[in-house]
C-alpha positions in Angstrom: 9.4 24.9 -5.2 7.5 22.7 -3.0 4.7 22.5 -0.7 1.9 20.4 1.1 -2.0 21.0 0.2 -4.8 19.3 2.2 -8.1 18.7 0.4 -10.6 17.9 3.1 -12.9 15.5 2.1 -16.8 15.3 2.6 -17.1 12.1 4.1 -18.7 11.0 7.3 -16.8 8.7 9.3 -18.5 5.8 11.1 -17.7 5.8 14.9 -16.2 2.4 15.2 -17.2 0.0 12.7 -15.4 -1.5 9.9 -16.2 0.9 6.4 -15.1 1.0 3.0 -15.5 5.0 1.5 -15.9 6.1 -1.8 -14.8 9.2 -2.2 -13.6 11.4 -5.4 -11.5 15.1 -5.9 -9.9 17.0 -8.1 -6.3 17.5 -7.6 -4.7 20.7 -8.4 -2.3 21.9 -10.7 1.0 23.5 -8.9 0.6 26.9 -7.1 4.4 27.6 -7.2 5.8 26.0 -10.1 6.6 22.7 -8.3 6.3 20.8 -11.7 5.3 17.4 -9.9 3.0 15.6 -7.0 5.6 13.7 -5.3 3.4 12.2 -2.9 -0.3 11.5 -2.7 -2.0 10.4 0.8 -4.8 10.0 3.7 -4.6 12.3 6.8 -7.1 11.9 9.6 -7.1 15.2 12.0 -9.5 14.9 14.8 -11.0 13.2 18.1 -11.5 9.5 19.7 -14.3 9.6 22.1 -12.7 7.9 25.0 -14.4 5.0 27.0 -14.0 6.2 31.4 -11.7 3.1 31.7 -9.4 2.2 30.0 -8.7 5.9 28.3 -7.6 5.4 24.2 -4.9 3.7 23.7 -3.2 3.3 20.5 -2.1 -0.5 19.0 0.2 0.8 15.6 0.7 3.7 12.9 -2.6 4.8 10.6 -2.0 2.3 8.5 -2.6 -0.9 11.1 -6.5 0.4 10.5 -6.0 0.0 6.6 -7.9 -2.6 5.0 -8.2 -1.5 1.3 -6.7 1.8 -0.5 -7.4 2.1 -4.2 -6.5 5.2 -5.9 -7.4 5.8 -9.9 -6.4 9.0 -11.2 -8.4 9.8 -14.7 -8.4 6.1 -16.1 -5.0 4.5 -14.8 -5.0 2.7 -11.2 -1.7 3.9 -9.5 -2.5 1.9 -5.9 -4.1 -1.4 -5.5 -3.8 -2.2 -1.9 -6.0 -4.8 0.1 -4.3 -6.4 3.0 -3.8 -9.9 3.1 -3.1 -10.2 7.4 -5.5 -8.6 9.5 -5.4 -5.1 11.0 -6.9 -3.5 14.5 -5.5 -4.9 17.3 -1.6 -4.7 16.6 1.5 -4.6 18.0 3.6 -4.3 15.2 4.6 -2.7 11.6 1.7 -3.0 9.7 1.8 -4.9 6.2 0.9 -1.8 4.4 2.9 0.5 6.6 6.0 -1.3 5.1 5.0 -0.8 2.0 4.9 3.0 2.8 7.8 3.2 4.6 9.9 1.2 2.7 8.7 3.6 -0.7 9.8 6.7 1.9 6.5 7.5 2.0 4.5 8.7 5.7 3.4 6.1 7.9 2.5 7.8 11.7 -0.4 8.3 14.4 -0.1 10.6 17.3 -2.5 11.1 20.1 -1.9 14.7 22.1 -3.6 14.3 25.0 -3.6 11.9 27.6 -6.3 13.3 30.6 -7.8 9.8 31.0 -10.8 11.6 32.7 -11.4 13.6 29.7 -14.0 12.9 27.0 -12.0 12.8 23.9 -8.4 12.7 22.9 -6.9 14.7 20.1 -4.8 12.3 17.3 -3.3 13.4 14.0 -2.7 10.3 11.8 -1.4 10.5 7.9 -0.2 7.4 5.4 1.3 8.6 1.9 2.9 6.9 -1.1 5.1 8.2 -3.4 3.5 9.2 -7.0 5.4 11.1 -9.5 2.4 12.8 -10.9 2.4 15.9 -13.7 1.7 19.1 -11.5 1.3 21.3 -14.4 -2.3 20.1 -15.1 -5.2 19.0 -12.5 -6.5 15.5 -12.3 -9.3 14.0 -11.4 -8.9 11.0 -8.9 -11.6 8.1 -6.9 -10.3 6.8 -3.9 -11.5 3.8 -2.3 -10.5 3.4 1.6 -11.0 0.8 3.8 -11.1 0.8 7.4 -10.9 -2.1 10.0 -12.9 -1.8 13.4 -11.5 1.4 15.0 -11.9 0.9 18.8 -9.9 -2.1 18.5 -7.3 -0.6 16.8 -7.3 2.9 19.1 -8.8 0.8 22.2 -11.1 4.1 22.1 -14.8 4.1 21.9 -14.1 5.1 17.9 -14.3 8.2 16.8 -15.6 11.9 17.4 -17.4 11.8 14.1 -18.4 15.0 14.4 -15.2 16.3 14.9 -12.9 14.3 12.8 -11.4 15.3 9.1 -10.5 13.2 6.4 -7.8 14.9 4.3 -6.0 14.1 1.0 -2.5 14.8 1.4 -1.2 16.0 -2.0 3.1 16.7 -1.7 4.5 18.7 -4.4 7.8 19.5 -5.8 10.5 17.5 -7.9 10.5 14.1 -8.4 12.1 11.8 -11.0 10.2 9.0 -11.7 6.1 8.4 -11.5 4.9 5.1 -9.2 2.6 2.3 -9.6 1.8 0.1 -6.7 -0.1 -2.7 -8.6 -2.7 -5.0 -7.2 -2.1 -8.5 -5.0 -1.5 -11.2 -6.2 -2.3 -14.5 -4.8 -0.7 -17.9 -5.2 -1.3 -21.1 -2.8 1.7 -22.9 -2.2 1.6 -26.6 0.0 3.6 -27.2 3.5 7.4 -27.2 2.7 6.9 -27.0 -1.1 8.1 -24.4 -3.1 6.7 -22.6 -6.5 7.5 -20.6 -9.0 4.8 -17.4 -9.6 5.2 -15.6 -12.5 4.3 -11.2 -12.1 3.5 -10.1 -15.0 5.3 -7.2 -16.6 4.1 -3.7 -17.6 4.8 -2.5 -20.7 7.1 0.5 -20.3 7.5 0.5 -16.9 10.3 -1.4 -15.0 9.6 -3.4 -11.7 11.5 -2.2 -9.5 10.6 -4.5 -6.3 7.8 -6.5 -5.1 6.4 -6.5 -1.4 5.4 -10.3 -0.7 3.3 -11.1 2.3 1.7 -13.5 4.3 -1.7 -13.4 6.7 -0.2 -13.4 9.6 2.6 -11.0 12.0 3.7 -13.9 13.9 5.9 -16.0 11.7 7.8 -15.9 8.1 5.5 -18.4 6.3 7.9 -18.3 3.6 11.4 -18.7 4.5 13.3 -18.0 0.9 12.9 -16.4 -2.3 14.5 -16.7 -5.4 14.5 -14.4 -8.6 14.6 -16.4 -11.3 15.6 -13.2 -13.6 19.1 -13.9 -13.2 19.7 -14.7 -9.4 21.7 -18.1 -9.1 20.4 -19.1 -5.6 17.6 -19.0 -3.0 17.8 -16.1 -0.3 16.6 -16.4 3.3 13.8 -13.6 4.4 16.7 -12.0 6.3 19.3 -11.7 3.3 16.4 -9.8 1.6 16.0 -7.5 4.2 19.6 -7.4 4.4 19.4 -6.2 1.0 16.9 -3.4 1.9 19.1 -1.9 4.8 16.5 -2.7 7.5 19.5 -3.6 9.3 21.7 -0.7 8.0 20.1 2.2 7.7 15.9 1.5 7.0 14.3 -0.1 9.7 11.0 0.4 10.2 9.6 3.1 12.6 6.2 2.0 14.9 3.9 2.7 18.0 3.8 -0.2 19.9 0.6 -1.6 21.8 -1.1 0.6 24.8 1.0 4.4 24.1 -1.6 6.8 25.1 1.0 10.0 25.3 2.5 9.7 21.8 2.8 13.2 22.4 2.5 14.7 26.0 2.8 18.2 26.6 4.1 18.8 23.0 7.0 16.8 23.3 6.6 13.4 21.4 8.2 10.2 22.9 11.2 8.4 21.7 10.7 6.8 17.8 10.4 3.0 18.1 12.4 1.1 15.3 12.3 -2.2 14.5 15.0 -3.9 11.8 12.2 -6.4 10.7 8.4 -7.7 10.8 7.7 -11.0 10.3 5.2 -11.8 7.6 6.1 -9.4 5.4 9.0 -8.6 3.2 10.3 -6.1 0.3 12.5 -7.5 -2.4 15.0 -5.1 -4.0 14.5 -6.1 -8.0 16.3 -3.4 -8.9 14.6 -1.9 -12.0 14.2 -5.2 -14.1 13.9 -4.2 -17.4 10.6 -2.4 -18.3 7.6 -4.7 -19.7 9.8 -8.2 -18.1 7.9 -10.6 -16.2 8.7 -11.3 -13.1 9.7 -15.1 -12.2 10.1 -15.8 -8.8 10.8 -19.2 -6.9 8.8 -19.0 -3.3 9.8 -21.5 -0.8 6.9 -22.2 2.5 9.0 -22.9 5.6 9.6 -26.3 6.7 8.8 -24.6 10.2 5.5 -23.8 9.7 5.1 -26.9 7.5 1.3 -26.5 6.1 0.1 -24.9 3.1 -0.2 -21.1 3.1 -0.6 -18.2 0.5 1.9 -16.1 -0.6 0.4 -12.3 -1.7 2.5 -10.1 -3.9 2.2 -6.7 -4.9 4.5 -5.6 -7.9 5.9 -2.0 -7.5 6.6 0.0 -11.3 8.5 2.7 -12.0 8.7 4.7 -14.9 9.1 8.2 -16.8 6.5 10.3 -15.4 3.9 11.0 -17.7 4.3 7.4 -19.5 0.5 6.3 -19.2 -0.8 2.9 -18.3 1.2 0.4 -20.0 -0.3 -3.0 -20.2 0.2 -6.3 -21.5 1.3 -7.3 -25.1 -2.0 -7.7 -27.8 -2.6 -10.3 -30.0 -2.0 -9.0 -33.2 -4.0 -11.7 -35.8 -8.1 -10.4 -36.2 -11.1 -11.3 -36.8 -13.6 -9.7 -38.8 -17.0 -11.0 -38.8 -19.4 -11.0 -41.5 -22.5 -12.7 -41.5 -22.9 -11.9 -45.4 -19.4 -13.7 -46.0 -20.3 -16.3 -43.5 -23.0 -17.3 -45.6 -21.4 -16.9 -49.1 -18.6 -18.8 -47.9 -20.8 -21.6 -46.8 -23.0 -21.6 -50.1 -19.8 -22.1 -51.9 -17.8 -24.5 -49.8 -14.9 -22.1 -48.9 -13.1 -21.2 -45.9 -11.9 -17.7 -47.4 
């Protein structure tokens, strides 16, 4: 019991220039008995209309031309992604590839053809997150999607509008456990200071990481972290990604700069992997208790030594099916009455 269905979507791509898309579907229920969406996603299928010189090139994965993905299914937000470091022209995991990757979701971007004489080149390209969504019943979802400027992120002329297909990806089969990417959040911390940012909790679901970032791929503004919810002492950015196997058994996977033959003749090249990418990193919270806030000590590197901002996006986990969750309520009210506003008043009382 599982499966992979493509929606193709009714949207027209711009050729080159940077666009946001609104777009909505219908997602449906199970065709097998698969009793979950394990993974929900974008797939482009389709052609770059190639400058004579140079012939398309391609600078990272799909998700180097992310700027924004926002994905609402019925009334509950499940991804809030906007990127705080720029995308395009890239030679390196992108900040929202990570974040893919590191949920074992799809992060990739192929080009099949590499005739630099020819007018087009064929590419398939597909990002997808994990969900943990109930495949017994359909559901409407709004997708927002965000795209940098595409021929400086393929080194194409952009694309073959005409020709290209935007796809949701929709995985199905068993999973244990739905997934809420929640949305950034910013703090400003000075040159070699450090701060402690509180993430707020979600009631009933437990956090089990956060992916903090930086805007820029050059350098680690942020040097250590420290989780207040019971860790006794700051760790470096490379303990963390110590902690997440990216030097075990998880690094990253990437297209560097200038392939144009990610897959000549059918046979793709060899996988690039990379154990780390500077300005970005995924701390392992392992699960901390459902509804807890989050308090976290962020220290900005004496190296870099100015004041930069530190993005974080919470990751939740919980039962599937558990709904929203939110924030504790304020339980005193307030009822107003004019009528008893002015009776009170005419006779001096407060009750």
């Amino acid at each position: 019991m599982a499966y992979v269905d493509l929606l193709q979507q009714n949207v027209t791509l711009t050729t080159a220039a940077p666009t946001t898309y609104n777009f909505s579907d219908t997602l449906p229920p199970s065709q097998d008995g698969s009793p979950h969406i394990t993974h929900l996603g974008i797939q482009l299928d389709g052609l770059f209309t190639k400058a004579a010189d140079p012939s398309a090139v391609l600078n990272s994965n799909l998700s180097g031309l992310v700027t924004s993905y926002k994905v609402q299914v019925g009334s509950e937000v499940i991804c809030d992604w906007y990127s705080p470091a720029a995308t395009a022209a890239l030679d390196v995991v992108p900040q929202f590839g990570a974040l893919c990757q590191t949920l074992g979701g799809d992060d990739f971007m192929i080009m099949t053809q590499t005739n630099a004489d020819a007018a087009t080149s064929t590419f398939l390209g597909q990002f997808t997150l994990p969900v943990g969504l109930d495949a017994s019943k359909a559901h409407r979802i709004n997708i927002t999607l965000g795209f940098a400027n595409v021929d400086t992120w393929s080194a194409a002329t952009g694309f073959n509008t005409g020709s290209t297909v935007l796809n949701i990806v929709c995985q199905y089969g068993n999973a244990t456990e739905a997934t809420i990417i929640g949305g950034r959040q910013d703090n400003t911390i000075a040159g070699s200071a450090q701060r402690t940012c509180t993430i707020l909790g979600k009631s009933g679901w437990q956090m089990l990481g956060v992916l903090a970032c930086s805007d820029t791929y050059t350098v680690d503004n942020f040097s250590h972290y420290k989780i207040n919810n019971g860790q006794f002492r700051q760790l470096s950015v490379s303990q963390w990604r110590a902690i997440a196997g990216r030097y075990r058994s998880s690094p990253y996977q990437y297209l560097t700069a200038g392939n144009n033959q990610a897959s000549p003749s059918g046979v793709a090249l060899a996988v690039v992997y990379k154990p780390e990418q500077l300005g970005v990193v995924f701390l392992n919270l392992f699960r901390i208790s459902a509804g807890a806030d989050l308090q976290i000590q962020i220290q900005n590197s004496t190296v870099v030594n100015e004041s930069n901002v530190s993005s974080i996006f919470p990751i939740w986990v919980a039962k599937i099916g558990s709904g929203a969750g939110g924030r504790p309520t304020q339980t005193a009210r307030t009822l107003d009455s004019p009528t008893k506003t002015v009776l009170n008043e005419q006779a001096g009382s407060n009750v």
